[in-house]
PALUMKOL-281678 format. One line per 8 residues: number of its first residue (from 0); their letters; for each residue x, y, z of N, C-alpha, C, O. Coordinates in Angstrom, 1 decimal, decimal comma, padded with zeros to 4 digits. Example, Ala and Ser with C-alpha at 12.3 -4.5 7.8 and 13.67 -1.06 7.14 Angstrom:
BEGIN
0> AS> 013,2/-005,7/007,8/012,3/-004,5/007,8/013,2/-003,3/007,8/014,2/-003,3/008,5 | 012,8/-002,2/007,1/013,7/-001,1/007,1/012,9/000,0/007,9/013,4/001,1/008,0;
***
This chain:
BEGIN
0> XXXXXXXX> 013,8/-010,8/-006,5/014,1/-011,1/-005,1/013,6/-012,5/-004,8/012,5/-012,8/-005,0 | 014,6/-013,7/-004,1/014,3/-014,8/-003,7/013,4/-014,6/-002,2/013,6/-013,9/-001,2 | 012,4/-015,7/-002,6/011,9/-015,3/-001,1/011,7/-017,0/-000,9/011,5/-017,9/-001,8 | 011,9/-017,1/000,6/012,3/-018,4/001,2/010,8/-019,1/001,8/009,7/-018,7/002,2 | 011,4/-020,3/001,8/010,1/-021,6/002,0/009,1/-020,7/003,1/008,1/-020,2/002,7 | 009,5/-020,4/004,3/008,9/-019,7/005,2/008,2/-018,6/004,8/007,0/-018,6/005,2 | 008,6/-017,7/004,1/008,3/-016,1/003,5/006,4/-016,9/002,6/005,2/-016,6/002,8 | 007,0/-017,8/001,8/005,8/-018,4/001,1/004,8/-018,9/002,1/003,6/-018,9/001,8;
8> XXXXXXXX> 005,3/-019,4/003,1/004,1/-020,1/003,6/003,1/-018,9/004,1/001,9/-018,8/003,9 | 003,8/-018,0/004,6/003,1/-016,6/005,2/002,2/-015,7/004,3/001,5/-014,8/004,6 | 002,6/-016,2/003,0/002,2/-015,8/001,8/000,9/-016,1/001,6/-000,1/-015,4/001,3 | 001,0/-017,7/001,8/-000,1/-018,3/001,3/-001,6/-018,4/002,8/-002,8/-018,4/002,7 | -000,6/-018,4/003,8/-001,5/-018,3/004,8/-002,1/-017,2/005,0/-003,1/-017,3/005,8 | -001,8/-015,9/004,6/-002,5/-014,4/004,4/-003,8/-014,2/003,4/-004,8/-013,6/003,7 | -003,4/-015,0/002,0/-003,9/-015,0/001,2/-005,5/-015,6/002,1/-006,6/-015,1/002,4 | -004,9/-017,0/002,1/-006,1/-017,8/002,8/-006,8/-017,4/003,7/-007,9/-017,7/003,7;
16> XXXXXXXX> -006,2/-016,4/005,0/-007,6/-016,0/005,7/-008,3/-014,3/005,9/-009,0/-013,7/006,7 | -007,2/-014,0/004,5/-008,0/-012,7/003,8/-009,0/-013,4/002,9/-010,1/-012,8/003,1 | -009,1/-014,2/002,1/-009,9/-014,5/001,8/-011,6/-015,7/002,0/-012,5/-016,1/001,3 | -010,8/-015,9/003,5/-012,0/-016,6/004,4/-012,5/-015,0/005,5/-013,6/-015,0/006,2 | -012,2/-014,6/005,4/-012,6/-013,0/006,5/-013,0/-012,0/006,2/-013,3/-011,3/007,0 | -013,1/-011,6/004,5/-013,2/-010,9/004,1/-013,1/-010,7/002,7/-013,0/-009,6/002,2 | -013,1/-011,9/002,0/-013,6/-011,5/001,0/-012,5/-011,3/-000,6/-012,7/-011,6/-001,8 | -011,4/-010,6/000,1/-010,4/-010,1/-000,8/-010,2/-010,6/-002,2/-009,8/-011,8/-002,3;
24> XXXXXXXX> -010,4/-010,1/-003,3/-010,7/-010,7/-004,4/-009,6/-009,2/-005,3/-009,8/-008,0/-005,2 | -008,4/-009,9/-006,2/-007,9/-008,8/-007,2/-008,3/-009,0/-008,3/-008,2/-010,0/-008,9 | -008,8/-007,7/-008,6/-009,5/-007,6/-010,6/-008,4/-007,0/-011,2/-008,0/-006,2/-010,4 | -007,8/-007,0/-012,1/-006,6/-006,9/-013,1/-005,5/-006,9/-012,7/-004,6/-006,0/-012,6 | -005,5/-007,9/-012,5/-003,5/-008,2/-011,8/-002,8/-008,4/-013,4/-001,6/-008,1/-013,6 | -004,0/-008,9/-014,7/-002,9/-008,9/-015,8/-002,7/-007,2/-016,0/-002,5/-007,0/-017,2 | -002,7/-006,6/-015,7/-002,3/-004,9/-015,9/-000,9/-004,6/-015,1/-000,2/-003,6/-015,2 | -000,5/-005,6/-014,4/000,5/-005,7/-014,1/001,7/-005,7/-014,6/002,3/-006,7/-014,2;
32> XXXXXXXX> 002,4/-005,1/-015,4/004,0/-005,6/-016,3/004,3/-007,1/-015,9/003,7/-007,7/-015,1 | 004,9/-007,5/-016,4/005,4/-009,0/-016,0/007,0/-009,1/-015,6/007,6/-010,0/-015,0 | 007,6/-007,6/-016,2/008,7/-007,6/-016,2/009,2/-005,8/-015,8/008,1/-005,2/-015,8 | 009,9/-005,2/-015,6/010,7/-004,2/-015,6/010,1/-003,2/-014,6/009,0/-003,6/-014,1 | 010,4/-001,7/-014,0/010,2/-001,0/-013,1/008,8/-000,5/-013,7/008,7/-000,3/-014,9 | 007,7/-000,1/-012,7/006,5/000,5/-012,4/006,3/001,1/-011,0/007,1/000,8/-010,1 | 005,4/001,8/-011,0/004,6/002,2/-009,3/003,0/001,8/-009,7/002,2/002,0/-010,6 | 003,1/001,0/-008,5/001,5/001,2/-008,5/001,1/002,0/-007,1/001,6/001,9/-005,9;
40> XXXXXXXX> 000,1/002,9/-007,6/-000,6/004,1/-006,3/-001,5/003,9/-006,2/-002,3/003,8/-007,1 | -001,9/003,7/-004,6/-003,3/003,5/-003,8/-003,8/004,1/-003,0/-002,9/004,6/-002,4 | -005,0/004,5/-002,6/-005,6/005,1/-002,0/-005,1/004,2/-000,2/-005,0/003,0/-000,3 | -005,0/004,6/000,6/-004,4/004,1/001,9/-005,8/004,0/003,1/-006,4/004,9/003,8 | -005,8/002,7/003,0/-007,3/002,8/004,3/-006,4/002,7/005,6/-005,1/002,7/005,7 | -007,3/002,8/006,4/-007,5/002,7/008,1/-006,2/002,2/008,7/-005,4/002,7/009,4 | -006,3/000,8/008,1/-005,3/-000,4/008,0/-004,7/-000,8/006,1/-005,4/-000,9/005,1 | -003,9/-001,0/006,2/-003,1/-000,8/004,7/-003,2/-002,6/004,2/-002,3/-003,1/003,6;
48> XXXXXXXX> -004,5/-003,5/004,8/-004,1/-005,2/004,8/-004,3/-005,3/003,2/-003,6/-006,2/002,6 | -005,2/-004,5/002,4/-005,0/-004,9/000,9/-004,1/-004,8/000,3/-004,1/-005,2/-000,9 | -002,8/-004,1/001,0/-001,3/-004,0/000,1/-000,6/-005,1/000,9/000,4/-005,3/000,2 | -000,6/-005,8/002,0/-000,3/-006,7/002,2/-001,1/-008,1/001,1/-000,7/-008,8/000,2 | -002,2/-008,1/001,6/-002,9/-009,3/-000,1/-002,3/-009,0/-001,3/-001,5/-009,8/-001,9 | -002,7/-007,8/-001,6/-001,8/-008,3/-003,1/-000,4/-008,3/-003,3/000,1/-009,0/-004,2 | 000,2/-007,5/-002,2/001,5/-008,2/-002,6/002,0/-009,4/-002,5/003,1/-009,6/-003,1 | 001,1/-010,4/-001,7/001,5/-011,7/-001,4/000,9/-012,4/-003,0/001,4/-013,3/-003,6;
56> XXXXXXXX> -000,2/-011,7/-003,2/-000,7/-012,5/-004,5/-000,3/-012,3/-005,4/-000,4/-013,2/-006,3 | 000,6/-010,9/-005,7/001,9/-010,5/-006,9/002,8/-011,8/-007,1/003,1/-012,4/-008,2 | 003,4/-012,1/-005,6/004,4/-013,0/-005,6/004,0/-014,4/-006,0/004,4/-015,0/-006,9 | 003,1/-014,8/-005,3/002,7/-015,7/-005,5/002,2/-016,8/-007,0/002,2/-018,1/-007,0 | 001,8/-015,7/-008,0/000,9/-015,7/-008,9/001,6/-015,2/-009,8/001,4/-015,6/-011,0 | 002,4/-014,5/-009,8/003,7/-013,8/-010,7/005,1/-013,7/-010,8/006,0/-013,4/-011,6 | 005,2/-014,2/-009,4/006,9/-014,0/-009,2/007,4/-012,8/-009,0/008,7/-012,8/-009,1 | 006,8/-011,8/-008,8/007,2/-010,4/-008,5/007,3/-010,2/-007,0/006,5/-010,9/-006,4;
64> XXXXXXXX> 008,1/-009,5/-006,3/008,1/-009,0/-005,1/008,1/-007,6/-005,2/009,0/-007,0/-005,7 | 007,0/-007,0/-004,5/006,8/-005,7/-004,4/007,4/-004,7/-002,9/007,4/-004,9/-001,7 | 007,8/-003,8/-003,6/008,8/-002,8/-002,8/008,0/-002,2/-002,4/007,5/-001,5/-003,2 | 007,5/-002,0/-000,9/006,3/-000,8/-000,1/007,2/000,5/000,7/008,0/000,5/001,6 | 006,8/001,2/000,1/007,4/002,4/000,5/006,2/002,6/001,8/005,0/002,6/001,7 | 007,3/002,7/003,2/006,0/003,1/004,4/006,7/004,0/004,6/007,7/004,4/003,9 | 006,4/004,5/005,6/006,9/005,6/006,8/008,1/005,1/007,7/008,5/004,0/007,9 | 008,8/006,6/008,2/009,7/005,9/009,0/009,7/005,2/010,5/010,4/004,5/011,2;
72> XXXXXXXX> 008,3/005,9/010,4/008,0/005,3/012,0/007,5/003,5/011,7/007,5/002,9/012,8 | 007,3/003,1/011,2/007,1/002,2/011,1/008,3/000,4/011,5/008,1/-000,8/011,6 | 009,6/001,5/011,6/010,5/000,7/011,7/010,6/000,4/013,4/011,1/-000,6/013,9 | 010,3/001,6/014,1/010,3/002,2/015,5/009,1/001,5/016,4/009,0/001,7/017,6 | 008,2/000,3/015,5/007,1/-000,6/016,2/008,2/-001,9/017,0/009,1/-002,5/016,4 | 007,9/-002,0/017,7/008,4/-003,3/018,3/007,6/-004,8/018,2/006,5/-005,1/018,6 | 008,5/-005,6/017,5/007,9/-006,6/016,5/007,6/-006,3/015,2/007,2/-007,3/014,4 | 007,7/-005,5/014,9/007,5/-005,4/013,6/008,4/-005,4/012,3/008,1/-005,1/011,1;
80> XXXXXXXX> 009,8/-006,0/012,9/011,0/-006,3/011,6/010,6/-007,0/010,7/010,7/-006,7/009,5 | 009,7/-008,6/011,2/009,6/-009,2/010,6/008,9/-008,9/009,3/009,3/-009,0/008,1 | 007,5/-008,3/009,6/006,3/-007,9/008,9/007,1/-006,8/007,9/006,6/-006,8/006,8 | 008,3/-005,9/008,1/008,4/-005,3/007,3/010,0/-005,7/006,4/010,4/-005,2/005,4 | 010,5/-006,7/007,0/010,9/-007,5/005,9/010,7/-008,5/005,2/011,4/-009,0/004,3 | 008,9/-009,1/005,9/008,2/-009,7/004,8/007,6/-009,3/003,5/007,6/-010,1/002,6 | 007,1/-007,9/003,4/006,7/-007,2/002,5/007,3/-006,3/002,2/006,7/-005,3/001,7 | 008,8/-006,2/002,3/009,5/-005,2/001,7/009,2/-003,9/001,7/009,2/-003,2/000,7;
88> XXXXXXXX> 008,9/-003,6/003,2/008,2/-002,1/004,0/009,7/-001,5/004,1/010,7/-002,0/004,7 | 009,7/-000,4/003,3/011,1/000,7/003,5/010,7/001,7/003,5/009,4/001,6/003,3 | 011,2/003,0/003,8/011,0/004,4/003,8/011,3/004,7/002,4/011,9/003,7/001,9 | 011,2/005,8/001,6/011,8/006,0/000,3/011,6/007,4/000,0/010,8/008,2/000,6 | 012,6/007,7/-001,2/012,8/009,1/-001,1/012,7/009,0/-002,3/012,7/007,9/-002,9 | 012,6/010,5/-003,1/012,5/010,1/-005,2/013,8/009,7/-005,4/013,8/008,9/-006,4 | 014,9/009,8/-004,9/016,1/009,6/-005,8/016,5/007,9/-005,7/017,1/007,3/-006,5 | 015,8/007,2/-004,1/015,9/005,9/-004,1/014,8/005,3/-004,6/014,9/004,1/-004,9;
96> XXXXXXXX> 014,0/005,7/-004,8/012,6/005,0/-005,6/013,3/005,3/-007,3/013,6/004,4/-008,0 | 013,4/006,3/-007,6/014,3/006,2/-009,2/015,1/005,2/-009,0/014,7/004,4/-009,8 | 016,0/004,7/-008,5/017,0/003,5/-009,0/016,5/002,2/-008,5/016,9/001,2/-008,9 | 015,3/002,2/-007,4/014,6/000,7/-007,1/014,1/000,8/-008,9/014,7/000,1/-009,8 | 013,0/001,6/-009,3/012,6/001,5/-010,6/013,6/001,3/-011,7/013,3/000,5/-012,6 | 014,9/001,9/-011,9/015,8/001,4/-012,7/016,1/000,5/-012,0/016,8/001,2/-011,3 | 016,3/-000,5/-011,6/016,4/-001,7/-011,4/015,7/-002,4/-011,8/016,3/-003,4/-011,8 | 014,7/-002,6/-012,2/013,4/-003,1/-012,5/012,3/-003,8/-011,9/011,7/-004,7/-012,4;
104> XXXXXXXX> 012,0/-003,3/-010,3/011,5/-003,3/-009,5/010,0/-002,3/-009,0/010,1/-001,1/-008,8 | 008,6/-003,2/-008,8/007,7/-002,6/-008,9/007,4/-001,9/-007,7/007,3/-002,8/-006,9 | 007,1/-000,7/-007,0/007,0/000,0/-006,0/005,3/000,5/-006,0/004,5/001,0/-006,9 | 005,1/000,3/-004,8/004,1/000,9/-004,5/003,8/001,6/-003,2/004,3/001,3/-002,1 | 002,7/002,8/-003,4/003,3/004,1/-003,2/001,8/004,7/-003,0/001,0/005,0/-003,9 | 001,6/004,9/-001,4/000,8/005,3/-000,9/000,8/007,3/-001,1/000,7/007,8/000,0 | 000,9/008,1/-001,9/000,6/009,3/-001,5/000,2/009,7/-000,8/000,9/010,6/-000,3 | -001,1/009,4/-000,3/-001,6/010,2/001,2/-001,0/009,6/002,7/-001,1/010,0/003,9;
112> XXXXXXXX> -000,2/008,5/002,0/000,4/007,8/003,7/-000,7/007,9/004,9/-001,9/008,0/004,8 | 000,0/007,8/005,9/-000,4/007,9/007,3/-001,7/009,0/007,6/-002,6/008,8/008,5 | -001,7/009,7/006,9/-002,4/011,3/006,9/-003,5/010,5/006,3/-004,6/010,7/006,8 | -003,6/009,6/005,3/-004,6/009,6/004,8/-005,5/008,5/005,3/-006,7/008,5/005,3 | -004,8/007,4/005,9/-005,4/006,3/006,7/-005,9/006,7/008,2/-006,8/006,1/008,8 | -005,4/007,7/008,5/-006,2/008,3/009,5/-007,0/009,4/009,5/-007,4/009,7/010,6 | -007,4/010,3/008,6/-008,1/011,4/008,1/-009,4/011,6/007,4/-010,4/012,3/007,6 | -008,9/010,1/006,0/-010,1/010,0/005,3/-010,9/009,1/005,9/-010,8/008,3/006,8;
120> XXXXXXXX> -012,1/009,5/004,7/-013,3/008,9/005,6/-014,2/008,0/004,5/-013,9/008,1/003,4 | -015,2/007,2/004,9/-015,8/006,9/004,1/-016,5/007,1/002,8/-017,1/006,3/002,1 | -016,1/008,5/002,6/-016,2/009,2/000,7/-015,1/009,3/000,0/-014,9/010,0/-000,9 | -013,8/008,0/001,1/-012,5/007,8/000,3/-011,9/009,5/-000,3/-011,7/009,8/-001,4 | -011,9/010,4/000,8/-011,1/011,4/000,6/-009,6/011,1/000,1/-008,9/010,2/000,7 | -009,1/012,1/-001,0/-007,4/011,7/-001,2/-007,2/012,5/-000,5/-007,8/013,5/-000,6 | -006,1/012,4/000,6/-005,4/013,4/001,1/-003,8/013,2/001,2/-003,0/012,8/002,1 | -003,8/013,7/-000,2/-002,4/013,9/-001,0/-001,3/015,4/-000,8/-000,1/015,5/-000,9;
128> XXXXXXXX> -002,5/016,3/-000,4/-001,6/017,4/-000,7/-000,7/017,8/-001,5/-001,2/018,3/-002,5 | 000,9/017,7/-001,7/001,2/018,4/-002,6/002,5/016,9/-002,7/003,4/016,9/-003,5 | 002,3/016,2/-002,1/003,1/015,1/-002,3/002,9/014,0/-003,8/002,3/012,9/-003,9 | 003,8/014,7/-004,8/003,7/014,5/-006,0/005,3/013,6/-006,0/006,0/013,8/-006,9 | 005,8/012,7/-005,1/007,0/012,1/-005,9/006,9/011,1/-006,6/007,7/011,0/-007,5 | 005,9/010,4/-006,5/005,7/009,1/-007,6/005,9/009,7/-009,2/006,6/009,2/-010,0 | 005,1/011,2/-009,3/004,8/011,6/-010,7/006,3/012,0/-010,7/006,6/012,1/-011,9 | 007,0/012,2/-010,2/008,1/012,7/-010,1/009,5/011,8/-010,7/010,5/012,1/-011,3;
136> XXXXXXXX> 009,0/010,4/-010,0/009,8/009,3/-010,4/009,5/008,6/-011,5/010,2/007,7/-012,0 | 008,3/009,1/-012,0/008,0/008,0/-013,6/008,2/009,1/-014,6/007,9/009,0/-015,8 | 008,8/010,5/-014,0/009,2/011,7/-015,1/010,1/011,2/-015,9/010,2/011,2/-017,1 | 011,4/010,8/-014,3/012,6/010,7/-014,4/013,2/009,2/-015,2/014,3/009,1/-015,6 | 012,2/008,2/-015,3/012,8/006,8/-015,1/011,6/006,5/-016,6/011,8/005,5/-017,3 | 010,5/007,3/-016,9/009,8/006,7/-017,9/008,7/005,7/-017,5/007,9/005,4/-018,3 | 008,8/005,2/-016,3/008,1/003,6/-015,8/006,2/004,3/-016,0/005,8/005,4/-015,9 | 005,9/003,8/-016,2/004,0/003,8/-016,3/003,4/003,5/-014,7/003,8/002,5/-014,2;
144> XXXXXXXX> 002,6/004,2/-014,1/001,8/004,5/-013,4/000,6/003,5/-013,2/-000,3/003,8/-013,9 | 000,5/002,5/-012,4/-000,9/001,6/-012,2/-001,7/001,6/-011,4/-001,7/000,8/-010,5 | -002,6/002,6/-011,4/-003,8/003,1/-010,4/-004,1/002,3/-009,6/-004,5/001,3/-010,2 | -004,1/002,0/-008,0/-005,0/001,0/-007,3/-005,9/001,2/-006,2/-005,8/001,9/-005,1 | -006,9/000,3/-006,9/-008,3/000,9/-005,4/-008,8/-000,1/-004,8/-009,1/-001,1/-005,5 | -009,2/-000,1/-003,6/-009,6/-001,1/-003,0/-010,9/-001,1/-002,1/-010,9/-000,9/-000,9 | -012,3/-001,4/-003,3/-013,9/-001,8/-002,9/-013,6/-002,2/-001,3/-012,9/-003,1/-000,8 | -014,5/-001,3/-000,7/-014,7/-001,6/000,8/-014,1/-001,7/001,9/-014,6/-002,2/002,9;
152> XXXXXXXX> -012,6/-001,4/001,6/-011,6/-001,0/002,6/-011,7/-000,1/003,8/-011,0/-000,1/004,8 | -012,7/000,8/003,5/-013,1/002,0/004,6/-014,2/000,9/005,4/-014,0/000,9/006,6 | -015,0/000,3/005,2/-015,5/000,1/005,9/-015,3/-001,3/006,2/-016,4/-002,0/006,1 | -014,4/-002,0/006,3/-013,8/-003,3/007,2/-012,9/-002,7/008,3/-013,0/-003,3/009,4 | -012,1/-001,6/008,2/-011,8/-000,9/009,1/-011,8/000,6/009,0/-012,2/001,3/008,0 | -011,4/000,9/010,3/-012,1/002,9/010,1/-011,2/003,5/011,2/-010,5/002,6/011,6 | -011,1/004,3/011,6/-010,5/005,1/012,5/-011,4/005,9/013,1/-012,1/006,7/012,5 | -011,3/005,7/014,7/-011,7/006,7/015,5/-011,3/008,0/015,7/-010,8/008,4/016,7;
160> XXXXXXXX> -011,5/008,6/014,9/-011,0/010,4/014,9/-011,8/011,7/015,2/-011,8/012,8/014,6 | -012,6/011,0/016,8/-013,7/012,1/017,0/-012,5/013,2/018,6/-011,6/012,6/019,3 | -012,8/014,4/018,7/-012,5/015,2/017,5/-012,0/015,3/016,8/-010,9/014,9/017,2 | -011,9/015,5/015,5/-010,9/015,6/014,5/-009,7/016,1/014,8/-008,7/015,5/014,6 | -009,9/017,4/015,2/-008,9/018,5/015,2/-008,1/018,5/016,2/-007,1/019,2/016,2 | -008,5/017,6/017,3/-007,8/017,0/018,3/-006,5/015,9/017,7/-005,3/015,8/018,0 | -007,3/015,4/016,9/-005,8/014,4/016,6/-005,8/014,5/015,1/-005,7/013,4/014,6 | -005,9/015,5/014,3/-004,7/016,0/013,5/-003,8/017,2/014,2/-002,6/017,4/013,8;
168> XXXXXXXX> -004,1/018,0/015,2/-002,9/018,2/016,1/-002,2/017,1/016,9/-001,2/017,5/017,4 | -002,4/016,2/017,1/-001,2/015,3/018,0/-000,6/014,7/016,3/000,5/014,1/016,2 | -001,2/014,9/015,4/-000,5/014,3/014,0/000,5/015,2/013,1/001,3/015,0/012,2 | 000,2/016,6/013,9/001,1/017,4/013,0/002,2/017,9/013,8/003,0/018,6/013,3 | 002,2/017,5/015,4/003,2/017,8/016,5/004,2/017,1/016,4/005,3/017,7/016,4 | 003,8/015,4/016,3/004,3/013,7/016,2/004,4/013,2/014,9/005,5/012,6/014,8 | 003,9/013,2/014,1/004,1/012,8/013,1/003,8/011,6/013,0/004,4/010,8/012,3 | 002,8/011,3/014,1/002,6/010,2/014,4/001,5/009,4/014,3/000,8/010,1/013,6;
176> XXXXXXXX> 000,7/008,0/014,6/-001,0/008,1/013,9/-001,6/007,5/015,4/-001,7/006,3/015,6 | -001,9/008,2/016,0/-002,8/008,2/017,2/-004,0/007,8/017,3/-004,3/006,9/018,1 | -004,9/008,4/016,4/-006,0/007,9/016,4/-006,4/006,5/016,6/-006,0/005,9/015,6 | -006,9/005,7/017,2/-007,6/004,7/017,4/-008,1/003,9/016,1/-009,0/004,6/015,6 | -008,0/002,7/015,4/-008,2/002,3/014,7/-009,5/001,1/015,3/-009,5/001,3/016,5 | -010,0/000,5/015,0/-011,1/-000,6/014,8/-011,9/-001,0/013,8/-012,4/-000,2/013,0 | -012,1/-001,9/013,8/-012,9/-002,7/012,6/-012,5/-004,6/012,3/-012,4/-005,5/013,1 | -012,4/-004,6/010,9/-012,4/-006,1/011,1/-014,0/-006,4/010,8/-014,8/-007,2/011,3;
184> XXXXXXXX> -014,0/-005,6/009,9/-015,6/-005,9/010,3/-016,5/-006,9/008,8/-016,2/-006,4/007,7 | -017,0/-007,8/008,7/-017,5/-008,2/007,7/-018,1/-007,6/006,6/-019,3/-007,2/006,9 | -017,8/-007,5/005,4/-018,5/-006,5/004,5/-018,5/-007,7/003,1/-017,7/-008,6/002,8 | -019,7/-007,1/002,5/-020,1/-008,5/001,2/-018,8/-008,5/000,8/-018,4/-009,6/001,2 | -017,6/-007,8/-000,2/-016,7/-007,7/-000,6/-015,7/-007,2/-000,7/-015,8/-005,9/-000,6 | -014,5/-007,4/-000,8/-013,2/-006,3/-000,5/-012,5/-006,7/-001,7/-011,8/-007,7/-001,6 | -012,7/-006,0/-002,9/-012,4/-006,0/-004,2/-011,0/-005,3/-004,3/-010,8/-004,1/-004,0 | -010,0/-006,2/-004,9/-008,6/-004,7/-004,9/-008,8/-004,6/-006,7/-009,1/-005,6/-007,2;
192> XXXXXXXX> -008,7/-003,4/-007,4/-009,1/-003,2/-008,8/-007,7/-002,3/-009,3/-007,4/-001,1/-009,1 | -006,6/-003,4/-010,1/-005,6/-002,8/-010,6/-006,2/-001,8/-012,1/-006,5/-002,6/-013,0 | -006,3/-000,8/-012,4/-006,2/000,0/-013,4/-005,0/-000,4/-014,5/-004,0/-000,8/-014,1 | -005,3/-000,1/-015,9/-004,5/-000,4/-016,7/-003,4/001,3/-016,5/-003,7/002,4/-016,0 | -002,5/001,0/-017,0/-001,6/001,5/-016,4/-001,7/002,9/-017,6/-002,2/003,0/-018,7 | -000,9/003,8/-016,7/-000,8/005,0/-017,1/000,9/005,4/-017,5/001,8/005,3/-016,7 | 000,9/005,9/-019,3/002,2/005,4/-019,1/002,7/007,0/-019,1/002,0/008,0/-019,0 | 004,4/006,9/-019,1/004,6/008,2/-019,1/005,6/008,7/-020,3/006,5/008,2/-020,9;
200> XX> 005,0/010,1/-020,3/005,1/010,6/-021,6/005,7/011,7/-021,7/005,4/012,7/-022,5 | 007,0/011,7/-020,7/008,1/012,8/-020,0/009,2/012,2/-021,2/010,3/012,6/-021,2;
***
């Protein structure tokens, strides 16, 4: 995917005050293919700004543009086309994530989504439940699996979710993420750590 003079400068200006604010540093980006379809799967904080960093630093640094599978609510923010045609924010289902990957396009691929940026907590709970499509799409297509985690993301930001049970009912009514987010907060390091990849053996 070509991305234009503008797209880059946004690129690079992200880069720059993620890493004047906080630190952001990626450890194995060479685990990255260089070439053909993969998923990489991450654990989903509060705020999702480390899959904005490295996707900017994919492109940047490799020439890859990364395909972000979000939610559909996300298109329903006002203002927010741009940001989600800056990072290639789409909704995805297995059978369009199978041909973004046969295409040879790298996708990444929150499992716990929304549920998980508002639920878990600082002992980085997964909350995956039974939402297995990624394993589903590297059955079908063969592509290898690249673990990603990101050192201290829970606590640069966090979500206000006192009661709990208060707003995982407004989350299972709406489908929506209510909870109160805040943070921003200074922490020694915000490490993103690409895993060598998991291949598949379907």
């Amino acid at each position: 995917m070509k991305t234009s003079s503008l797209r880059v400068s946004k690129y690079h200006n992200l880069q720059a005050n993620d890493h004047k604010s906080l630190g952001y540093e990626i450890k194995g980006l060479e685990n990255l293919p260089q070439e053909g379809g993969c998923i990489v799967v991450y654990y989903h904080g509060a705020l999702p700004v480390d899959v904005y960093y490295f996707t900017s630093r994919v492109i940047l640094r490799r020439g890859r543009m990364i395909r972000n599978i979000g939610d559909r609510f996300l298109a329903k923010i006002p203002g927010w086309r741009s940001l989600l045609d800056a990072y290639s924010i789409k909704p995805g289902t297995v059978s369009s994530c199978i041909e973004d990957v046969k295409e040879g396009h790298v996708l990444a691929i929150s499992p716990g989504g929304v549920r998980e940026a508002q639920f878990s907590n600082h002992h980085y709970q997964l909350l995956w439940g039974k939402r297995t499509g990624f394993a589903k799409v590297s059955q079908e297509t063969g592509c290898p699996i690249i673990p990603m985690f990101t050192q201290n993301v829970r606590e640069a930001f966090r979500t206000f979710c006192w009661p709990q049970k208060f707003w995982v009912y407004i989350y299972e009514k709406l489908k929506l993420p209510f909870a109160p987010v805040y943070g921003g907060f200074p922490v020694k390091r915000v490490n993103v750590f690409l895993s060598q990849e998991i291949p598949s053996y379907f």
